[in-house]
C-alpha positions, 0 to 999 in steps of 0.5 A: 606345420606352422613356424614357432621362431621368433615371437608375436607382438606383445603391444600395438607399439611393438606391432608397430615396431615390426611393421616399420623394420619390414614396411619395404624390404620383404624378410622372406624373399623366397615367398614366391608371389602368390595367394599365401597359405596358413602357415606363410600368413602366420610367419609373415604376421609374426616377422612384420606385425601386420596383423594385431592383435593376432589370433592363430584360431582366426587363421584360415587355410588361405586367408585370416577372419576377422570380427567387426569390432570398434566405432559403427555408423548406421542410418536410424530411419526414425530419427533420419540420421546417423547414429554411432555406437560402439561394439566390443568383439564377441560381445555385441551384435549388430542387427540390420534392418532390411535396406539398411546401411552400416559401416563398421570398423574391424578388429584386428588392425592391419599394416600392409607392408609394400609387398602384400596385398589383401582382399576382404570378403563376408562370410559366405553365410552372411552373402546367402543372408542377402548381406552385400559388401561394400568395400570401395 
């Protein structure tokens, strides 16, 4: 059962705020290390504002889904450059060509508290697509 105490960031500000009253001392100590589970993933994005804003249908059992959302960069063969466009969450897509590069933003935002550690990954529909991820 997920944790009701306390409340969510209403702002980024306030996101912010939780952020920096949590960035180095950890508020809950008896979290063992370990890959975290929803409902530990839910109390620490509702202590430390890590994740904003926060969607509780984008919690996974073990991991939080993000969309791509913002400024995107990919290569136009025709014009042989860059191009940018913007894309709003749920709204826009954004089709690749075969051989193509991107690189997107995401959204929400995230602030890592010197204690967490994240990896990101794509869904594993999009790997079967023959999508690669680049994180470096």
């Amino acid at each position: 059962m997920l944790e009701s105490k306390g409340s969510f960031a209403s702002s980024d500000d306030e996101a912010f705020e939780k952020f920096k009253k949590c960035k180095k001392v950890d508020p809950y100590p008896d979290i063992r290390p370990s890959l975290l589970n929803s409902a530990d993933i839910h109390r620490y994005i509702r202590k430390t504002g890590m994740v904003y804003p926060y969607d509780r249908g984008n919690l996974k059992s073990a991991s939080y889904a993000a969309k791509i959302a913002g400024e995107c960069k990919y290569w136009d063969e025709k014009e042989e450059k860059f191009k940018t466009i913007s894309l709003e969450k749920d709204r826009d897509k954004l089709i690749l060509k075969p051989n193509s590069i991107a690189f997107v933003g995401i959204e929400p935002t995230f602030r890592l508290p010197d204690y967490i550690a994240i990896r990101f990954n794509l869904k594993i529909t999009h790997v079967y697509r023959g999508l690669p991820l680049g994180t470096g």
